[in-house]
N, C-alpha and C positions, 0 to 999 in steps of 0.2 A: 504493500500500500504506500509506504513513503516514496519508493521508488517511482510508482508512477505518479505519484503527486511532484516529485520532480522533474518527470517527463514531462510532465503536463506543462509547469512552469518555464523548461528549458524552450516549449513549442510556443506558448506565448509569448516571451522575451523576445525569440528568433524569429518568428512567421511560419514555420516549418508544419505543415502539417504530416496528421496522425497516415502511417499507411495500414494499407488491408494486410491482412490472412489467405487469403481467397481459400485454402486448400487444407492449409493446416498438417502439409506433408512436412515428416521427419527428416529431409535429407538435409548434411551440415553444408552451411554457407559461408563462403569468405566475399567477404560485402569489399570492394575496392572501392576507393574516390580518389581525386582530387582532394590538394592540402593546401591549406591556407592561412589555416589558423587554428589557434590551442582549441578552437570550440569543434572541430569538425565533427571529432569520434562522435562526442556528447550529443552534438542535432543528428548525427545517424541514428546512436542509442535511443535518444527518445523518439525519432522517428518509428520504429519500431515500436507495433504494437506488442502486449504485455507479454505473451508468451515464448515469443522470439527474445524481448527483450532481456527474459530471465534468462538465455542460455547465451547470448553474443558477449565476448570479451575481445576489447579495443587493445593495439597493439601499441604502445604508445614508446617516446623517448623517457628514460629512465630516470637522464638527468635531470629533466624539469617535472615529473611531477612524483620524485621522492626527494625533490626538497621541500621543507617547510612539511609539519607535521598534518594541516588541514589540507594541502596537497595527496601527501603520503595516505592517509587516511579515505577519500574520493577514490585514487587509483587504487587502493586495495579493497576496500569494505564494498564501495558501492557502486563503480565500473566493472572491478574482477579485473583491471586489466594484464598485462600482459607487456613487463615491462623490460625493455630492450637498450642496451648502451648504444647511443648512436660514433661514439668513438672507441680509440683504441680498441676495438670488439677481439675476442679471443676465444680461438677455438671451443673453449670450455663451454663458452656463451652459448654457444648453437643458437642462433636467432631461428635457421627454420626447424630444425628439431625440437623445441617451445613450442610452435607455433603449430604443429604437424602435432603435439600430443594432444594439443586441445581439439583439434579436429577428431581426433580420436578416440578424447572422453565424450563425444557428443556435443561437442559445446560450437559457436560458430564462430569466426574472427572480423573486425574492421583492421584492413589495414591500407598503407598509403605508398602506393609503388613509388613517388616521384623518391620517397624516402626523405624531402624536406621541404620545409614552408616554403611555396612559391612568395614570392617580394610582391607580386605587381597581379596575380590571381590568375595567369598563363600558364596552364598543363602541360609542364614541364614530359621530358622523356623517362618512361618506366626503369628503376632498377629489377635486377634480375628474382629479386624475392618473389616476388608473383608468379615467375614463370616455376618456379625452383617448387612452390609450395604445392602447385598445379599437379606435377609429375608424382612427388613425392604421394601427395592426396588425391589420385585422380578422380575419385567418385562425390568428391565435393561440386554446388554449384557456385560457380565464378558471378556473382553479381554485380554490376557498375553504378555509381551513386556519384550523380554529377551534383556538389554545394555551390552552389550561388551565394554569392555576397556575406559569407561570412567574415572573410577579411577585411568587408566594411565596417560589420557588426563590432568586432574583437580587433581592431586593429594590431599589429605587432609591436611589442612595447609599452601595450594600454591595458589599463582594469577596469574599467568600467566600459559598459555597451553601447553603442550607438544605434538609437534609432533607427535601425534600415531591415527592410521586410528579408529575410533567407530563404532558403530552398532546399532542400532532401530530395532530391528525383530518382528514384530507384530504377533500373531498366531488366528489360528482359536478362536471362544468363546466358555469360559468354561461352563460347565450348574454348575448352582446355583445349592444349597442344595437339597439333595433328599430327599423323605419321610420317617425316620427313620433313618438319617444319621448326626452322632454326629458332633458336630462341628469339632473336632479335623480332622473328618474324611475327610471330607470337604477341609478345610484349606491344609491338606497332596495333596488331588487329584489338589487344585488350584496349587500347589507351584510343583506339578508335572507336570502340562502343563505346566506352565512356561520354567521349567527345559528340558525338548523338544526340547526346541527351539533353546536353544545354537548349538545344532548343526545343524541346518536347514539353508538354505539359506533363507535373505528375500522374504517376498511376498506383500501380501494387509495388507490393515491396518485390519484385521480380523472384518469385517463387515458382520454378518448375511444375508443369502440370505432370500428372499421375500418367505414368508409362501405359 
């Protein structure tokens, strides 16, 4: 109940509306966007209605939100997220091996292929994690989730919001890696669905129909 009472809150702050269920199939989702800003994960999260919401954990930089205790406390208690060093990273770390066991306790992921805050809200070119988590996970669906204007909302450097209406657009799922098809190749066609969707009105949260 608190949880969605801050969903609730995070969509009227942002403009972000609520999506569907349509189907209510089990299959685990890695939800990709566009980055912009510290708020992206959180307007996917509440985008997501309540029963999706209880199982997705956000992939987030480790730096910035296990400093400060009411940071540290958000990303553990009540995101679940999923927290990754975006420096010095060492093999110990396994950023996709993390990421790959949550797909496997059931659970679903948001993460952000550019791998870092775009400046100017330009969907930057994909790092390899996406492709890499694809292979490792192939029975997961690949979902794209174009944000609007949240780096107007949250500018970089600022704590307090700015009045401007945002977006959560959730699109149909990408298919994974094909037989023969280079990674680069890959990466180009995800970061193409994504790119779609800017100008689309929203729909469902792109949940695969039943085989």
């Amino acid at each position: 109940m608190k949880r969605d009472l801050l969903a609730w809150c995070v969509r009227l702050l942002t403009g972000a509306r609520l999506s569907s269920d349509p189907d209510g199939t089990d299959i685990t989702r890695v939800y990709y966007a566009n980055h912009s800003s510290h708020l992206d994960f959180v307007v996917i999260w509440a985008a997501l209605p309540s029963r999706l919401r209880e199982r997705v954990r956000p992939v987030a930089a480790a730096d910035y939100w296990s400093r400060g205790a009411a940071r540290r406390w958000l990303a553990e208690r009540v995101f679940r997220a999923v927290l990754i060093p975006r420096e010095r990273i060492k093999p110990s770390d396994d950023p996709i091996g993390k990421m790959a066991a949550v797909l496997e306790q059931g659970n679903d992921l948001i993460i952000f292929p550019e791998g870092t805050r775009s400046p100017d809200g330009h969907v930057g070119e994909f790092h390899s994690a996406l492709h890499a988590l694809a292979l490792k996970h192939p029975q997961s669906a690949l979902i794209p989730v174009y944000l609007e204007n949240l780096n107007r909302i949250l500018p970089k450097g600022e704590f307090l919001l700015v009045p401007v209406m945002g977006n959560a657009t959730f699109g149909p799922p990408c298919e994974g890696p094909r037989d023969g098809e280079s990674r680069r190749d890959f990466l180009r066609r995800a970061r193409s669905a994504l790119l779609e969707l800017s100008s689309h009105p929203p729909e469902t949260c792109g949940i695969p129909p039943h085989s």
